[in-house]
C-alpha positions in Angstrom: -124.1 90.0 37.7 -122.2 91.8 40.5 -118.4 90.7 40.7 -118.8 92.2 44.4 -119.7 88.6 46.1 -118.5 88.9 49.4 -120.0 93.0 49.7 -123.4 91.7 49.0 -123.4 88.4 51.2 -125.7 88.2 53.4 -124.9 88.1 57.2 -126.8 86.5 60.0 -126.6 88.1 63.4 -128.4 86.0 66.1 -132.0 86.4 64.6 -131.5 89.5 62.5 -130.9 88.7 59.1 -128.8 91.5 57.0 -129.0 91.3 53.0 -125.8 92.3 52.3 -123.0 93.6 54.0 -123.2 97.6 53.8 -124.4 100.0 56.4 -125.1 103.5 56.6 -123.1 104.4 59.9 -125.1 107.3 61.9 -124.8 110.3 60.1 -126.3 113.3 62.3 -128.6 115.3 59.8 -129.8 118.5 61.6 -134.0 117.4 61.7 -135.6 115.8 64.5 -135.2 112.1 64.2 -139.3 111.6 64.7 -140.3 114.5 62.6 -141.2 113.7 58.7 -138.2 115.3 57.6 -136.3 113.5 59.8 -138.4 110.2 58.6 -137.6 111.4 55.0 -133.8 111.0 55.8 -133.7 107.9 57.0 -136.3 106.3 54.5 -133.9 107.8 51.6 -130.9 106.0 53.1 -132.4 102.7 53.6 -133.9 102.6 50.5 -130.8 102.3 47.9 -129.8 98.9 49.0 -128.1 99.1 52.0 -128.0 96.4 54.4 -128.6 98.3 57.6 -129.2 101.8 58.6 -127.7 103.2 62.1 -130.1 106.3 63.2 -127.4 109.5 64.2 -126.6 109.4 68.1 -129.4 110.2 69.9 -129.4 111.4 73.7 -129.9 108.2 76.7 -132.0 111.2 78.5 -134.9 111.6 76.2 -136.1 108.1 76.5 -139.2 108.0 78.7 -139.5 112.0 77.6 -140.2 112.8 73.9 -138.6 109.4 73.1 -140.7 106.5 73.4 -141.9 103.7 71.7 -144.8 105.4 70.0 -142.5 108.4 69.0 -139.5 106.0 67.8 -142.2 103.3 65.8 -142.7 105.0 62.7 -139.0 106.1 62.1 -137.9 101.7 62.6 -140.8 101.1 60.5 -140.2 103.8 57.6 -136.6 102.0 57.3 -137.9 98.7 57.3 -140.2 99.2 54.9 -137.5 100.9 52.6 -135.9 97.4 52.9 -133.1 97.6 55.7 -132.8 96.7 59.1 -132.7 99.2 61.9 -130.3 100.7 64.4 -129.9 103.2 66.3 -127.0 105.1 68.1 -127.1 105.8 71.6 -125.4 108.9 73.1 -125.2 110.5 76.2 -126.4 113.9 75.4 -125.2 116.8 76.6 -122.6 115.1 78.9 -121.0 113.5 76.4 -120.3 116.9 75.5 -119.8 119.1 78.9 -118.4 117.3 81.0 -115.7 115.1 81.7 -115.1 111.6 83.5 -113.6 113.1 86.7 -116.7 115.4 86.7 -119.3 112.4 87.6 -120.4 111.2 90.7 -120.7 107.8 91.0 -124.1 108.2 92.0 -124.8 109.7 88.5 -122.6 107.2 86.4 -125.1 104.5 88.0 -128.6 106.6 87.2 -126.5 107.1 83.3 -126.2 103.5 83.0 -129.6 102.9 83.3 -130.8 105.5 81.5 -129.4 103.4 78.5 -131.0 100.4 79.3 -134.2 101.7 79.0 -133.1 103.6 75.9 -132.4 99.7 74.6 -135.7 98.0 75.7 -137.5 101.4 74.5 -135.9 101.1 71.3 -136.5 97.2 70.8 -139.8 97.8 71.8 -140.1 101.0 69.0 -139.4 97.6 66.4 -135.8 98.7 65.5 -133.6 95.7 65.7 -130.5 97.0 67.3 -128.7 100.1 69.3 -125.2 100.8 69.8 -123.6 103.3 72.2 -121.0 106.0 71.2 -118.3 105.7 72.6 -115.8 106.6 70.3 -114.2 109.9 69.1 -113.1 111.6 72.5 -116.7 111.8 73.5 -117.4 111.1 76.8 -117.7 106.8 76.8 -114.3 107.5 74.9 -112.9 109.9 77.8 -113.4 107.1 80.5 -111.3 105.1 78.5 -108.3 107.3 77.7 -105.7 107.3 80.1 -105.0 110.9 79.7 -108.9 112.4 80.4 -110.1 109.6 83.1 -108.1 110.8 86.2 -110.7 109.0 88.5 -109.0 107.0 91.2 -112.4 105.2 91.9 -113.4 101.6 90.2 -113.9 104.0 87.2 -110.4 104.8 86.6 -106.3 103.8 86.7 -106.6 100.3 85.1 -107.7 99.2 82.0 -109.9 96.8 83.5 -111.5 100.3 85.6 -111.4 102.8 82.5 -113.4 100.3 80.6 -115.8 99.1 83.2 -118.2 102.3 82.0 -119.0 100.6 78.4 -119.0 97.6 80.1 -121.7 97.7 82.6 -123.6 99.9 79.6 -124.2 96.6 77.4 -124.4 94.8 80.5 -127.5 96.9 81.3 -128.8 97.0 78.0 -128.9 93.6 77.3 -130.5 92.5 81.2 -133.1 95.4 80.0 -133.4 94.6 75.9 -133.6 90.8 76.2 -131.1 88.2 74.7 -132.6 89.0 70.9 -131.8 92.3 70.6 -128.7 93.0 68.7 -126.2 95.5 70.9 -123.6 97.1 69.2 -120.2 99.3 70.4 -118.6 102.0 68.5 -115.1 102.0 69.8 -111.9 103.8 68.4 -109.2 101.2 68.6 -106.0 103.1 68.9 -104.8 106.3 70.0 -101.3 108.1 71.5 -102.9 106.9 75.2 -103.6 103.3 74.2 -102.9 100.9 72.0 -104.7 97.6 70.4 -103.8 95.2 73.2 -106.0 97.5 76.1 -109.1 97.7 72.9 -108.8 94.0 72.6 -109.2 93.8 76.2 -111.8 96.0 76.4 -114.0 94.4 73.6 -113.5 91.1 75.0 -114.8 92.1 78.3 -117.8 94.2 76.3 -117.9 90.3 74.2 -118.7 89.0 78.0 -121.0 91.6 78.5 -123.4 90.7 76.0 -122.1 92.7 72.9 -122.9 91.2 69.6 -121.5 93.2 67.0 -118.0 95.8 67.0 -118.2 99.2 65.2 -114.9 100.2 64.7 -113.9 103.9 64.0 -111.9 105.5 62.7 -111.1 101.8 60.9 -108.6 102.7 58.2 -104.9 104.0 58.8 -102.9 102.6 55.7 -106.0 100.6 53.8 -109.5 100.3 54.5 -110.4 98.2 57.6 -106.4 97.7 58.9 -107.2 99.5 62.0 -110.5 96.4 62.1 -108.3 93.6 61.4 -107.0 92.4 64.5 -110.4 92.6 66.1 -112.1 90.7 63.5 -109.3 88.2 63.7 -109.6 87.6 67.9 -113.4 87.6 68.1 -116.7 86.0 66.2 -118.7 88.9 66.5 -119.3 90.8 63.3 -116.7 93.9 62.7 -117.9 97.0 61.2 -115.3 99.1 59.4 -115.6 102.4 57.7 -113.2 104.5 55.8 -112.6 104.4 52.2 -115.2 101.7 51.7 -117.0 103.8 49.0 -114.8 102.3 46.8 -116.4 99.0 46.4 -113.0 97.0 45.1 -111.3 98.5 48.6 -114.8 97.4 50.3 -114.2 93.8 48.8 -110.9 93.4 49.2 -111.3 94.4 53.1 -114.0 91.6 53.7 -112.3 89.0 51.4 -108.9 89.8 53.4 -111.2 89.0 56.6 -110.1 92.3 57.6 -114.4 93.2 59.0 -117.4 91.6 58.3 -119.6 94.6 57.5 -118.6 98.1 55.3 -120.0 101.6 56.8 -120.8 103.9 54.0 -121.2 107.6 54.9 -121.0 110.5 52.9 -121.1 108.9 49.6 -124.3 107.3 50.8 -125.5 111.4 51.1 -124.6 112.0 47.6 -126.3 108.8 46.6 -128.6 106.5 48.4 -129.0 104.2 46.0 -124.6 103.1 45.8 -125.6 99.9 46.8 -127.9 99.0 44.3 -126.1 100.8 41.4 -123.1 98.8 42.3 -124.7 95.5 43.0 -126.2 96.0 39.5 -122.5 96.9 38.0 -123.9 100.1 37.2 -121.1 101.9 39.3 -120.2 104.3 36.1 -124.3 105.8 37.5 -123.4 107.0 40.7 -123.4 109.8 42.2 -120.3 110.4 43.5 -119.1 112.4 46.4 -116.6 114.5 45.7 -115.5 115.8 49.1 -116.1 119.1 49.4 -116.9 119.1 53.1 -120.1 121.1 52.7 -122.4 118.9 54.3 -119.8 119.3 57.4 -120.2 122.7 57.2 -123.4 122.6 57.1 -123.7 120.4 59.9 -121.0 122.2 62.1 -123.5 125.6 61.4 -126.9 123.6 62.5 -128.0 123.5 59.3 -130.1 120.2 57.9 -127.6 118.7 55.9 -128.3 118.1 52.1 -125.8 118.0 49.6 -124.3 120.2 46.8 -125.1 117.1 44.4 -128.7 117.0 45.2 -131.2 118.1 42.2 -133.6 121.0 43.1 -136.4 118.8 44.4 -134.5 116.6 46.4 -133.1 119.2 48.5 -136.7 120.7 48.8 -138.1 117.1 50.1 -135.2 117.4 52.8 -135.6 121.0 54.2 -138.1 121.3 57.6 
């Protein structure tokens, strides 16, 4: 019998029900998302015990191009069948990367926005059960909302109000597109030296109005896992993601039982060992795998390299190589 009672819960969100309360956060892994290896991936991750599995960001302009819903269905159904739900995070390619907020026309913001509502109905049509768009980590949905990259003087920029009104009409968009079923996330970084929580709680509320139905905070953890969650998981109902330290399970506990999120990401521990949810659920946590840090599957994903890890045996390195 686990002693972790609140970590493996399980959570209902609208019609989607989650087992417990771990997910794998996206986790970019070098191999198309479609192709078998890329299957492979994702079919490892959901199959440990984990509650939900976020696909890595994915660009808004392949939808409707090698993206569709026949490309996308066997990917949502490999992680179903591995026994999680599905997700998948939405990014806005290689202008997320390129360019900055100033650098769009209006015209363009407009054709971007609905580029990912049909990413959303695409997806929900594909059979996974949720998206989220990135817009955290000084990518581009982040830029618009930092004071100090979003020099637009437009309905885009100045304000709070204006610098969130991007993510805003995003979900917006996705949810008129997706339907009222399909569970929309938000990853959002909730502090910085340009804003503080007051403008993020703002913002999320507004994204709450929007039709957002669950909060992926990150980076999550400044002091102790989830702090950086807390105060949005104490304003709003929607579910809280939070991830940062939460391969610990006691710190994962102790952040849901303080009501600091709702939901624990588990990244690169869940790399090193698919199966940490089971093995701890089981109190078996002296069997895994554990990740000791050594950054290499960053490096390897900073050189383009498919990412495996130094832990891996022989053969399951070979099963994740194109």
């Amino acid at each position: 019998m686990t002693s972790y009672e609140r970590l493996f819960a399980p959570l209902q969100v609208k019609e989607l029900t989650l087992a417990n309360r771990v997910v794998v956060p996206p986790l970019v892994q070098v191999r198309p998302i479609t192709s078998a290896e890329g299957i492979a991936w994702c079919r490892r991750l959901a199959s440990g015990g984990a509650a939900l599995v976020i696909v890595e960001a994915t660009d808004v302009l392949r939808f409707g191009h090698d993206l569709t819903p026949a490309t996308l269905r066997p990917l949502a159904e490999a992680i179903h069948a591995a026994g999680a739900a599905a997700a998948i995070q939405l990014f806005p390619g290689p202008l997320g990367r390129d360019r900055r907020p100033a650098d769009l026309s209006v015209a363009e913001i407009e054709t971007f926005v609905e580029g990912f509502g049909t990413a959303a109905v695409m997806c929900r049509d594909a059979g996974f059960d949720a998206a989220e768009p990135h817009g955290a980590h000084s990518y581009l949905l982040h830029d618009f909302f930092k004071p100090d990259q979003n020099h637009r003087s437009d309905r885009y920029g100045g304000s709070p109000e204006n610098r969130g009104r991007l993510g805003v009409e995003i979900v917006r968009a996705m949810r008129r597109a997706a339907g009222r079923e399909f569970v929309i996330g938000y990853r959002h970084t909730p502090t910085g030296a340009e804003y503080g929580t007051d403008e993020s709680l703002a913002f999320v509320e507004a994204l709450i109005g929007a039709g957002l139905d669950v909060l992926d905070v990150s980076p999550a953890m400044r002091d102790e896992p989830a702090d950086l969650a807390a105060p949005f998981a104490a304003r709003f109902d929607v579910p809280v993601i939070a991830v940062g330290g939460m391969e610990a399970p006691g710190a994962a506990e102790a952040a849901l039982g303080a009501g600091r999120c709702d939901l624990v990401a588990v990244g690169r521990q869940m790399i090193a060992d698919a199966r940490w949810p089971e093995k701890v659920r089981d109190g078996r946590d002296g069997d895994v795998r554990r990740c000791v840090k050594c950054g290499k599957c960053s490096e390897m994903l900073s050189n383009h390299v498919p990412v495996t890890c130094v832990l891996w045996e022989e053969d399951e390195v070979a099963a994740h190589l194109p």
